[in-house]
C-alpha positions in Angstrom: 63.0 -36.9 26.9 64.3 -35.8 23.2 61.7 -37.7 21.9 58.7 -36.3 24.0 60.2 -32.6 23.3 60.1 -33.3 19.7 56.5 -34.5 19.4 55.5 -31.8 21.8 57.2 -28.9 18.7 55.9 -31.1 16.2 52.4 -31.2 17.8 53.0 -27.6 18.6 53.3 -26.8 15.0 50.6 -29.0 13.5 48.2 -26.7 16.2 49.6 -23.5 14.9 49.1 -24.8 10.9 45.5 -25.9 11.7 44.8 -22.6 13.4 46.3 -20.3 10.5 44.6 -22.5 7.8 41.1 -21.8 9.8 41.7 -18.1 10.2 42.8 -17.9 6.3 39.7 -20.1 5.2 37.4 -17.7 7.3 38.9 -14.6 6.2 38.5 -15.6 2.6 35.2 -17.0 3.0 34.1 -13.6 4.5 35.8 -11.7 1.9 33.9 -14.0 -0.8 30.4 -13.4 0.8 30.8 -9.6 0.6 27.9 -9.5 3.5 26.8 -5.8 3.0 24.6 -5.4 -0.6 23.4 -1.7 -1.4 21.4 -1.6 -4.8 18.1 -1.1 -6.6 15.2 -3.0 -7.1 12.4 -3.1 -10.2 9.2 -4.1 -10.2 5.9 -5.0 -8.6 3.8 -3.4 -6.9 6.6 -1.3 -5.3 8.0 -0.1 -8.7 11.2 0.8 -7.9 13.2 0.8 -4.4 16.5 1.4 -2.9 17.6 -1.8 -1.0 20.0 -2.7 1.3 21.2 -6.6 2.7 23.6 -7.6 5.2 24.6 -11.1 5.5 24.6 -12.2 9.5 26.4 -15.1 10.7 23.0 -16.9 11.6 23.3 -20.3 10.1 26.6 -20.3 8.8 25.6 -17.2 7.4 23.1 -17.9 5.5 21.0 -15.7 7.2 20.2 -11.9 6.1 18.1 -8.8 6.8 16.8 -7.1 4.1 15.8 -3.5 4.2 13.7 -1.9 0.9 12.8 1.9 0.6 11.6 4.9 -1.4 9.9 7.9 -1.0 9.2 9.4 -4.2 6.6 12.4 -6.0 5.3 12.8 -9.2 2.6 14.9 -11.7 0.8 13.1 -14.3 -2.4 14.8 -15.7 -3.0 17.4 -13.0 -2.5 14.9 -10.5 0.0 14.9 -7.6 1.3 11.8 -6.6 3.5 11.4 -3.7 4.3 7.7 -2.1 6.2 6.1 0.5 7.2 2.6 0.2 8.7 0.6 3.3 9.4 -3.4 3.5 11.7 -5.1 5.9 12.8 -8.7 6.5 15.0 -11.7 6.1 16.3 -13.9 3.2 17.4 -17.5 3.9 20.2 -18.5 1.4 20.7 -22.4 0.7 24.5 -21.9 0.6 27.1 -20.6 2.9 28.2 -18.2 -0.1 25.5 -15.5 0.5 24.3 -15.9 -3.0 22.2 -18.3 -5.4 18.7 -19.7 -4.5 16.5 -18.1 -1.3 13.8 -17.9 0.9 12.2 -14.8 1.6 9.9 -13.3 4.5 9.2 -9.6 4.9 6.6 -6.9 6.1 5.8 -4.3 3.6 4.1 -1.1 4.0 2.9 1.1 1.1 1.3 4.5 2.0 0.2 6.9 -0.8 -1.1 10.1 -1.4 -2.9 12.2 -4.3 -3.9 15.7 -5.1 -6.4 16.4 -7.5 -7.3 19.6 -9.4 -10.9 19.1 -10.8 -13.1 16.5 -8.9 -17.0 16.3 -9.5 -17.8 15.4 -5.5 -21.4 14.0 -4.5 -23.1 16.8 -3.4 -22.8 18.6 -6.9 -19.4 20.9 -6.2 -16.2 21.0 -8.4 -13.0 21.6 -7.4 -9.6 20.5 -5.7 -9.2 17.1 -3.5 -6.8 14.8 -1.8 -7.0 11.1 -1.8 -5.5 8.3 0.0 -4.4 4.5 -0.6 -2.6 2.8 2.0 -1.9 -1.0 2.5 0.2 -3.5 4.1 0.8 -7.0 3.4 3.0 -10.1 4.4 5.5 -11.7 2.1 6.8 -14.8 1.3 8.9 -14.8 -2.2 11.6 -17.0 -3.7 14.9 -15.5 -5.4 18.3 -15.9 -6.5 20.7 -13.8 -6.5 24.3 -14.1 -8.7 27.5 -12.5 -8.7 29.5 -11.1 -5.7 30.9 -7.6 -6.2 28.6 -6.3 -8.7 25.2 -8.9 -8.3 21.9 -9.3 -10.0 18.6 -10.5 -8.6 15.3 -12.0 -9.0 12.7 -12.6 -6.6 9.1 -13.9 -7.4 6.3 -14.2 -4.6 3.4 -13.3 -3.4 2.1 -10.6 -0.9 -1.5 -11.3 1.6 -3.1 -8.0 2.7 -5.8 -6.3 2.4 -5.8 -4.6 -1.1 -8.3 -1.4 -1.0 -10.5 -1.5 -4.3 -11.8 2.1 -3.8 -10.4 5.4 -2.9 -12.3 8.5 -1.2 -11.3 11.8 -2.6 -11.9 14.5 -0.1 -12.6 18.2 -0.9 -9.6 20.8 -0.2 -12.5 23.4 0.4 -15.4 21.6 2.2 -16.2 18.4 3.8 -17.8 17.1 0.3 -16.5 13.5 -0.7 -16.3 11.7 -3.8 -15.6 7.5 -4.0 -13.3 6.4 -7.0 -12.6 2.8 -8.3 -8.6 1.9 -7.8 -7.9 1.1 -11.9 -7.6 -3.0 -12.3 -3.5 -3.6 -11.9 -1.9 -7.1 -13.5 -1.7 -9.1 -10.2 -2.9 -7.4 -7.8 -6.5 -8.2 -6.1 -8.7 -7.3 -3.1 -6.8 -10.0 -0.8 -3.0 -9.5 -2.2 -0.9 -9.0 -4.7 2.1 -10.9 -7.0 5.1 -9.7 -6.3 8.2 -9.5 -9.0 11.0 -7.8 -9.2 14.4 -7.3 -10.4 17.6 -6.1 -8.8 21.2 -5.3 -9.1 24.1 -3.8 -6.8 27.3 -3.9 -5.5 28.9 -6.0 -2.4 31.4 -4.2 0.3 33.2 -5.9 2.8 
């Protein structure tokens, strides 16, 4: 009987040991991954973006949604620029450390808008306009990302959509038109466009 009460304590305490040593290794592997990520992004063709990650437990977490926006207005040469950039989706890390090398698959949206002083429309008249450029286009990039409080991270990739090559500026006084060539951009084309980019931020958690 003393025997079978001691291996029951002793078994009782290996249980307890195992238990605590799984709870500690989780907490510190959660407190190591840092699963929420708010920073920056700079690049193309999105130019710069406020971004935002958060590690789920998917996959040991390895799996986590990524969330990329700006809205942002500017004046350059009598020209009002105003433009709205959304992407969401997920990035697959090869590690259980939320960081290093990963895959990446997102939906972005890009929706612009100009207003134009002096325009020479088609039928002859001069004046103000508005113009739009809107596309979307599906994503598949590679990255890395390094460091865990403060990080850094690169992504390289490319974007399919339909890339508009023209633009239509419409008159703010009449129903007069006039069609503009989109300038040439490094990397971008009428099918898609490169995407690269740099980032940095911090980790909570």
């Amino acid at each position: 009987m003393k025997f079978l009460l001691s291996s029951i304590f002793l078994l009782s305490v290996m249980v307890g040991m195992a238990q605590n040593g799984a709870v500690t290794q989780t907490v510190e592997r959660s407190e190591s991954i840092k699963p929420l990520r708010i920073g920056t992004k700079l690049g193309i063709p999105s130019l710069i973006t406020l971004n935002a990650e958060y590690v789920t437990p998917l996959l040991d977490e390895r799996v986590a949604a990524s969330l990329d926006f700006i809205s942002f207005s500017k004046t350059v040469d009598d020209v009002s620029i105003k433009y709205n950039n959304f992407e969401i989706g997920t990035n697959v890390y090869l590690n259980e450390t939320g960081k290093g090398l990963y895959g990446s698959l997102s939906y972005l949206s890009f929706k612009s808008t100009g207003t134009f002083e002096d325009v020479d429309f088609d039928d002859g008249s001069y004046g103000p306009g508005k113009a739009k450029i809107d596309f979307s286009t599906i994503n598949f990039k590679v990255g890395a990302k390094l460091g865990r409080v403060f990080y850094f991270r690169v992504e390289l990739g490319y974007g399919f959509g339909k890339i508009p090559e023209t633009v239509t500026v419409v008159s703010s006084d009449s129903n007069a038109k006039a069609q503009e060539d989109i300038p040439n951009i490094p990397g971008m084309g009428s099918s898609g466009t490169v995407i690269f980019n740099i980032g940095f931020g911090f980790g909570f958690l």
